[in-house]
VOBA-1610 file (N, C-alpha, C; in pm, whole numbers, padded with zeros to 5 digits, always signed):
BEGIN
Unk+07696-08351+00833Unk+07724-08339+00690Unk+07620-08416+00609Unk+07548-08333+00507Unk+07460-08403+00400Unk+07535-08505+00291Unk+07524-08605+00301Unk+07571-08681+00136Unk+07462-08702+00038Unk+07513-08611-00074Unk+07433-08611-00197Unk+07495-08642-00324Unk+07395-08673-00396Unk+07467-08741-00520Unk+07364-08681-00618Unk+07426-08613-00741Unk+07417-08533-00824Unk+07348-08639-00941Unk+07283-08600-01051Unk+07256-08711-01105Unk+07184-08638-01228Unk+07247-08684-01334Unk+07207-08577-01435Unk+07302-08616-01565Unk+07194-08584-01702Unk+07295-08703-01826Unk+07417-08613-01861Unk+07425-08477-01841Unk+07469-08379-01893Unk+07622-08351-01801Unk+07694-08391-01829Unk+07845-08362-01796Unk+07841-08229-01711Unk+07836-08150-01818Unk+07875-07991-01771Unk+07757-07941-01632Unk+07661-07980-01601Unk+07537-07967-01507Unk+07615-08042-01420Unk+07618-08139-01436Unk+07672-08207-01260Unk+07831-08195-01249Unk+07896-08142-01277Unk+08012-08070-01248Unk+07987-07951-01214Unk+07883-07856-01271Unk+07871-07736-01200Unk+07786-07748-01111Unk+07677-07841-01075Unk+07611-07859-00955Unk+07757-07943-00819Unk+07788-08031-00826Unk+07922-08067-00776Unk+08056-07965-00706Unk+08035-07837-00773Unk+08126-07710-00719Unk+08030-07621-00678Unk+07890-07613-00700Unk+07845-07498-00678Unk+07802-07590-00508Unk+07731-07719-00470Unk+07743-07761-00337Unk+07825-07750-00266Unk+07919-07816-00299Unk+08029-07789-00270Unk+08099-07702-00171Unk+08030-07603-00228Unk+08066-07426-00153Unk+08004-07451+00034Unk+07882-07516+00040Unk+07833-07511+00140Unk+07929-07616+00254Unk+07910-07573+00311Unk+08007-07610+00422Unk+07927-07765+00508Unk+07765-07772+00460Unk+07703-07876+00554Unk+07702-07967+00415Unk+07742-07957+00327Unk+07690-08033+00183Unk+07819-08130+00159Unk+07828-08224+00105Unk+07888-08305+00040Unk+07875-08389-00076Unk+07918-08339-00162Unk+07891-08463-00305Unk+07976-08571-00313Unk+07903-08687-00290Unk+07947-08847-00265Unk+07968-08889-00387Unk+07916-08844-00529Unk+07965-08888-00604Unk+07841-08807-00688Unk+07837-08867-00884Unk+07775-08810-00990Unk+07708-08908-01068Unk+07582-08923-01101Unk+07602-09022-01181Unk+07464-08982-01309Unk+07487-09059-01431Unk+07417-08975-01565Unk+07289-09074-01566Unk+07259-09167-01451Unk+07069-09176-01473Unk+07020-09185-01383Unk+06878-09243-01372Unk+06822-09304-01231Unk+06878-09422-01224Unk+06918-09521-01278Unk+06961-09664-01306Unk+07130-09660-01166Unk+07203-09578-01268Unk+07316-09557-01194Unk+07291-09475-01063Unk+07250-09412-01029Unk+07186-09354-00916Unk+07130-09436-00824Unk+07027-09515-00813Unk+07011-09677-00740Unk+07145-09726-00724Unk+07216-09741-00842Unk+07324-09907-00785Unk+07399-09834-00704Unk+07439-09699-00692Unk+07540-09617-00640Unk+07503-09587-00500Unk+07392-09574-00455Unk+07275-09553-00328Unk+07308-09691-00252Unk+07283-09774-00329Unk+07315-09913-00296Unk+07418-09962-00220Unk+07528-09907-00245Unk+07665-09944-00183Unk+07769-09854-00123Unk+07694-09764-00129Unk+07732-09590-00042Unk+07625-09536+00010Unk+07625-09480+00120Unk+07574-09407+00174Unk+07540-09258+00140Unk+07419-09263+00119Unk+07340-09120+00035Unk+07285-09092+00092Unk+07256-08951+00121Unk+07139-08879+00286Unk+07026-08828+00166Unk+07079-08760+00031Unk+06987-08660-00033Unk+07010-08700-00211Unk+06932-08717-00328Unk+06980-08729-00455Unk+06909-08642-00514Unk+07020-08556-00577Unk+06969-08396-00668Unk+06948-08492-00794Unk+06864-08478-00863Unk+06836-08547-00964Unk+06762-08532-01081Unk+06812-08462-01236Unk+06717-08437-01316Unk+06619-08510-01336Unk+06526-08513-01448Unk+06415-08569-01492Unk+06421-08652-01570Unk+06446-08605-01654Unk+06455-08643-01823Unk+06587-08697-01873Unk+06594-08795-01844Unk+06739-08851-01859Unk+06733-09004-01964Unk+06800-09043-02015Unk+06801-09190-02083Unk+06822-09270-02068Unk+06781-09388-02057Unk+06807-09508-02001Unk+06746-09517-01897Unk+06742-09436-01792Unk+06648-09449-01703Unk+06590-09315-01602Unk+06499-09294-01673Unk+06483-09137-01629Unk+06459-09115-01480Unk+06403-08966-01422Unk+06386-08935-01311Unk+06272-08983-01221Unk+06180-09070-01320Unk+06060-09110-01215Unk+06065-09257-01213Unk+06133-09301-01291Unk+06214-09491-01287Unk+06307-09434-01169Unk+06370-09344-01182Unk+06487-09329-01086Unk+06471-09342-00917Unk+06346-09257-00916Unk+06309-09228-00766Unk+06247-09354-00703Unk+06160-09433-00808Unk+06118-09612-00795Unk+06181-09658-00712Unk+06293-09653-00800Unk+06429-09752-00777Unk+06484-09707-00647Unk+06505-09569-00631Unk+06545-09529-00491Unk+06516-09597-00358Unk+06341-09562-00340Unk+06301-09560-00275Unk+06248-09695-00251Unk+06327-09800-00359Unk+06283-09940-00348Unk+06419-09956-00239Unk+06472-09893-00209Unk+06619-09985-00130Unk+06596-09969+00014Unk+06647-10034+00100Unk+06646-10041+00190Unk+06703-09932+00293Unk+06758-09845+00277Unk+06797-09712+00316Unk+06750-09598+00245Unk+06623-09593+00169Unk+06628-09446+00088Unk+06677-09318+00147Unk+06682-09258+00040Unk+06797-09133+00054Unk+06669-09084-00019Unk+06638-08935+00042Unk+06556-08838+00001Unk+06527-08793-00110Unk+06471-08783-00255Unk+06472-08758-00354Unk+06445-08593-00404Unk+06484-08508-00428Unk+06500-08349-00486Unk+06495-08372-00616Unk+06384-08378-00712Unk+06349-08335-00864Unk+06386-08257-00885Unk+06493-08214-01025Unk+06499-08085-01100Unk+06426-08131-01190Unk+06330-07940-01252Unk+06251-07983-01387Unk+06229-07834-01446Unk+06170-07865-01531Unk+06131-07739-01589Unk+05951-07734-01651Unk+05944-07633-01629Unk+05750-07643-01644Unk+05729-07723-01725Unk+05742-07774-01868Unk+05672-07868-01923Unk+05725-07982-01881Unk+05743-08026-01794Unk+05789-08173-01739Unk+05654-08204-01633Unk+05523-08126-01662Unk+05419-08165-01571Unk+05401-08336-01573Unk+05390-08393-01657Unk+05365-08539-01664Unk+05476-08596-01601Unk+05570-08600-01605Unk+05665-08681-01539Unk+05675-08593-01373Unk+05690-08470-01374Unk+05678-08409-01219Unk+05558-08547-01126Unk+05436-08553-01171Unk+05360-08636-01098Unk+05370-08747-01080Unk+05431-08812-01202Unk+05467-08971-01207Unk+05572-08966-01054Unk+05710-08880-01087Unk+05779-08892-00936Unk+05753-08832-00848Unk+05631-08755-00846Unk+05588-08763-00682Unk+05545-08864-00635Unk+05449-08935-00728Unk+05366-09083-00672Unk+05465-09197-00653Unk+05583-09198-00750Unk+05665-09282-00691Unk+05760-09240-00581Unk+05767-09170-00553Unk+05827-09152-00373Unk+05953-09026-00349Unk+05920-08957-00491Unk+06004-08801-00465Unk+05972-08716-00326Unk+06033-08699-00260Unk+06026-08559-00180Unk+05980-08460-00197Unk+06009-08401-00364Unk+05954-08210-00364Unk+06040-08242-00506Unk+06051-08119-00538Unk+06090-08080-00700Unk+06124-07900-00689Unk+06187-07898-00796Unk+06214-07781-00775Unk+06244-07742-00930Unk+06217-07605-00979Unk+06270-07585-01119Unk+06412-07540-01169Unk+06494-07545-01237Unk+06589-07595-01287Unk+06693-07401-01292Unk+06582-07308-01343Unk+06592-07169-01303Unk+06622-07074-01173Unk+06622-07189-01114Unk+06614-07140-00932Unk+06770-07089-00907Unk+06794-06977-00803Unk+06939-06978-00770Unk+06976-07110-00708Unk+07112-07104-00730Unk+07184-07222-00604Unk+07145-07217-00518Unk+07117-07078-00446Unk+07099-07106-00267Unk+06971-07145-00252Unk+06884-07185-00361Unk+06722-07203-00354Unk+06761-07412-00383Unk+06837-07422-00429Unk+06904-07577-00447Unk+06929-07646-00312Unk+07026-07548-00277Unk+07120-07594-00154Unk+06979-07594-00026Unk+06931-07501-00007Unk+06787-07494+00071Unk+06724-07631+00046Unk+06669-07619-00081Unk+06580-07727-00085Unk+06664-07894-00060Unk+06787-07899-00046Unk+06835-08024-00005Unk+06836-08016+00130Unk+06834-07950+00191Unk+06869-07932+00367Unk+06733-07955+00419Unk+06600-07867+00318Unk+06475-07911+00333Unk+06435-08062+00326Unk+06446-08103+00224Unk+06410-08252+00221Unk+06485-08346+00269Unk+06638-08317+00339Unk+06681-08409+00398Unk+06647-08407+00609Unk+06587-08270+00590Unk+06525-08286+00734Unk+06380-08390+00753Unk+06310-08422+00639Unk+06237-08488+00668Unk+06114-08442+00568Unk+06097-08306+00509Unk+05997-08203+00498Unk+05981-08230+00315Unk+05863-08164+00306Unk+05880-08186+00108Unk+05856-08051+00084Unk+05912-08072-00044Unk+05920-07952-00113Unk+05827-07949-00289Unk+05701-07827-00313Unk+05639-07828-00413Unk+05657-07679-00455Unk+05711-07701-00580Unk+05688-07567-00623Unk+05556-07496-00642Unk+05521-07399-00589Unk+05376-07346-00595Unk+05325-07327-00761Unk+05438-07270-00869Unk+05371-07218-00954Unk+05320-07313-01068Unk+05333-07460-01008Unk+05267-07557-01086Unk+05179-07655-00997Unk+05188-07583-00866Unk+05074-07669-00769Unk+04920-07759-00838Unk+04915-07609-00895Unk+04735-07617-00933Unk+04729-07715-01043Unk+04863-07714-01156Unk+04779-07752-01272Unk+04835-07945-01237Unk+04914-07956-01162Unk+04955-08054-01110Unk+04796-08178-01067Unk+04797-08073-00928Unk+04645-08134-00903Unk+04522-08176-00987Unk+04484-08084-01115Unk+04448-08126-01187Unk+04455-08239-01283Unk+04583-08285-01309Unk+04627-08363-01384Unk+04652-08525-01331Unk+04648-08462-01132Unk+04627-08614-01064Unk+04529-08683-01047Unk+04422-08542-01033Unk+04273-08565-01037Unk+04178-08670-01137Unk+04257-08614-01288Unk+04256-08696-01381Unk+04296-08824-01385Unk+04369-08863-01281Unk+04470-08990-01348Unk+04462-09082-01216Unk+04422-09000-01117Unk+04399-09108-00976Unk+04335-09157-01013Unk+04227-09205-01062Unk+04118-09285-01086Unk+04043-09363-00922Unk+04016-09282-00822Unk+03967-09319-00766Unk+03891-09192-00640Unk+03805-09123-00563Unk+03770-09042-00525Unk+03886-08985-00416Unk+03941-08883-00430Unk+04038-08818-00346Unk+03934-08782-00195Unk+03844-08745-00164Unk+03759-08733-00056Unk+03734-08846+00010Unk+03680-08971-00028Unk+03669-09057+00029Unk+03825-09115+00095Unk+03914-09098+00040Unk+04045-09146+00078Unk+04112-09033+00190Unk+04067-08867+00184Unk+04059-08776+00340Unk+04003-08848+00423Unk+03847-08901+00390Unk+03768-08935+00457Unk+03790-09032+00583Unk+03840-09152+00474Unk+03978-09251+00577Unk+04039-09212+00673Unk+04080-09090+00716Unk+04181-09037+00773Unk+04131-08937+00824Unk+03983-08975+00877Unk+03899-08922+00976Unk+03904-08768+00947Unk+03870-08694+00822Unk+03858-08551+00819Unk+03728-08562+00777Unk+03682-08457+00791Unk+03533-08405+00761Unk+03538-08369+00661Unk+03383-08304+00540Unk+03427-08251+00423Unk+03467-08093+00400Unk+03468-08068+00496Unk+03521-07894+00515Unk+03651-07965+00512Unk+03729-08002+00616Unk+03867-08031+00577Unk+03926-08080+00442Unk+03829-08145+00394Unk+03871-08212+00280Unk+03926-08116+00219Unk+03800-08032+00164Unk+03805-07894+00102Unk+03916-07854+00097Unk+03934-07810+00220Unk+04049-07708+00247Unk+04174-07792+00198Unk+04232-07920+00234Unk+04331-07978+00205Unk+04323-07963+00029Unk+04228-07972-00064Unk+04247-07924-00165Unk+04290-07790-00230Unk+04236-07720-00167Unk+04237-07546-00185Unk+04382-07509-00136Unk+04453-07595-00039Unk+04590-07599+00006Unk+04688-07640-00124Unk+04670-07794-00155Unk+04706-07804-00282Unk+04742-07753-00412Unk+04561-07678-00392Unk+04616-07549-00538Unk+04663-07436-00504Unk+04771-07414-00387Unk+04838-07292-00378Unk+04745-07175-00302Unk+04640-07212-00281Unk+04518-07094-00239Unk+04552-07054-00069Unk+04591-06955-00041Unk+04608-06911+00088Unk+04480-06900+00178Unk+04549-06856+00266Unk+04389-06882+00383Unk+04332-06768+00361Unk+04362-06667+00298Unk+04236-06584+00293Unk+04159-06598+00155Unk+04230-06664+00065Unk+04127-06702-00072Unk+04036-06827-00037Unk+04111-06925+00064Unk+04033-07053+00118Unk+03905-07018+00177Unk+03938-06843+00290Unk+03820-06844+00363Unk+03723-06803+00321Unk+03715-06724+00203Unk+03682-06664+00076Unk+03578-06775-00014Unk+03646-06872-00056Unk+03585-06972-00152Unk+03457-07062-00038Unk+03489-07054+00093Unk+03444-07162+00168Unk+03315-07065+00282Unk+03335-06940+00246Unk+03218-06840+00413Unk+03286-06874+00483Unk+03422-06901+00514Unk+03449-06864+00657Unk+03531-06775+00676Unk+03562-06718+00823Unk+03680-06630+00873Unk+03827-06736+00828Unk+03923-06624+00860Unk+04093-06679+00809Unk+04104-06735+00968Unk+04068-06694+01060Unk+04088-06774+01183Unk+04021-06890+01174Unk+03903-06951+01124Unk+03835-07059+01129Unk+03937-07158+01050Unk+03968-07101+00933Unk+04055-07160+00812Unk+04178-07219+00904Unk+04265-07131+00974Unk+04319-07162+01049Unk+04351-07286+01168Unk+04217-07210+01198Unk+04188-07361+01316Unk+04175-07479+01236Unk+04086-07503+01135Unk+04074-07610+01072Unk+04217-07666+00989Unk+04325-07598+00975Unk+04464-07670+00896Unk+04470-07719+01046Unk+04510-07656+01154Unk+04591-07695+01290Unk+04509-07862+01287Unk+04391-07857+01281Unk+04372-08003+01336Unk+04385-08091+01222Unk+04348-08056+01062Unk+04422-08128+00993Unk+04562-08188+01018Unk+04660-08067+01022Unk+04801-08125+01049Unk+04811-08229+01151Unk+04735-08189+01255Unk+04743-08331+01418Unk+04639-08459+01337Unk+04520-08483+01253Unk+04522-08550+01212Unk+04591-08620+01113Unk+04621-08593+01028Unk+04726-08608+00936Unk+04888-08658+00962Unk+04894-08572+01082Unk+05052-08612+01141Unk+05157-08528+01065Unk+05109-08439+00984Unk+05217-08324+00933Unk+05234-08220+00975Unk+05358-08172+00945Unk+05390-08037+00982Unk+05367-07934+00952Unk+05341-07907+00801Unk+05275-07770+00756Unk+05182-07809+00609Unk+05183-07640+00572Unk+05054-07674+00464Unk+05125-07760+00369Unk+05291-07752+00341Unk+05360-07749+00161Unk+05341-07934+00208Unk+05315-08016+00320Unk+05319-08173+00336Unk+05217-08190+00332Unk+05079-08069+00332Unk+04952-08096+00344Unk+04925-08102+00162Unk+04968-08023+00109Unk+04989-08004-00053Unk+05053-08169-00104Unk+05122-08230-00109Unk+05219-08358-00114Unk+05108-08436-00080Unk+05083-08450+00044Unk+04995-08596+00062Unk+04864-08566+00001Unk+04816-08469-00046Unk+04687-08512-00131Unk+04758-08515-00276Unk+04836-08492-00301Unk+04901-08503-00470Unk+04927-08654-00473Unk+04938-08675-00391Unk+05025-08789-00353Unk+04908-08948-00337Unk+04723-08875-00303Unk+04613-08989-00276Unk+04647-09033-00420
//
């Protein structure tokens, strides 16, 4: 059984997120609470596996929230709800220690998924703001994203590619932008992932959002 805790300023949203989990038979809502603030102290003294959690909240929003989470000594997995213009804060809580995000339009069963996702271990990025995301980290890392692959023993073809992953670009636009075959492209994620230590491209997307 998943324990999740709903978290959101809006009454009527986490009562209908609260029945619509609910439904799932592996899900459990441990409780509700209206910030990131209350969300920490509540993590704190109960046991939380997963926290569905808006953004934009008062008093202490969704990227103070995930801070605070992931400051405790048991974190519990963090799931962003947002909506496209929430690009600035989407990045703030990835860098502070969100899991994935998801937009606010999605069915339930794309909710309920993405908690089962990030409480196995895995992150979750919505593709259709991958790109402008990256851009906006690019801007604000203030320090060379290549040299920091580099660390982590990839070459600059990999680098590449771990970017071109980032912005949503599949392996045949990657092999495309770069002269190579989609099998080369290929081979080169496989040993990324064994260097890296991840499992697929959407953690290969995360940890460079994430330099």
């Amino acid at each position: 059984m998943i324990r999740v805790l709903v978290v959101d300023d809006d009454p009527f949203i986490r009562e209908s997120m609260r029945v619509i989990l609910s439904l799932d038979p592996e899900l459990e809502v441990v409780g509700v609470c209206g910030n990131g603030k209350e969300a920490a102290e509540f993590a704190l003294l109960q046991q939380v596996d997963v926290v569905l959690m808006d953004i934009r909240m008062p008093v202490c929003d969704g990227v103070e929230g995930a801070k605070l989470l992931r400051s405790l000594d048991r974190p519990p997995a963090v799931l962003i709800l947002t909506t496209f213009d929430d690009d600035e804060y989407i990045a703030q809580a990835i860098r502070n220690g969100a899991n994935g995000y998801l937009l606010k339009n999605v069915p339930p069963s794309r909710i309920i998924s993405g908690i089962k996702t990030v409480h196995e271990g895995s992150v979750l990025i919505h593709p259709d703001v991958a790109r402008k995301l990256v851009g906006m980290l690019d801007a604000t890392r203030g320090g060379d994203p290549g040299k920091a692959l580099a660390i982590q023993g990839l070459t600059q073809t990999e680098s590449q590619i771990v970017r071109l992953i980032s912005e949503g670009q599949s392996n045949k636009e990657i092999a495309a932008a770069l002269f190579l075959s989609e099998g080369t492209v290929k081979n080169y994620i496989s040993d990324i992932l064994s260097k890296l230590e991840l499992r697929d491209r959407t953690q290969i997307a995360i940890y460079y959002l994430k330099l």
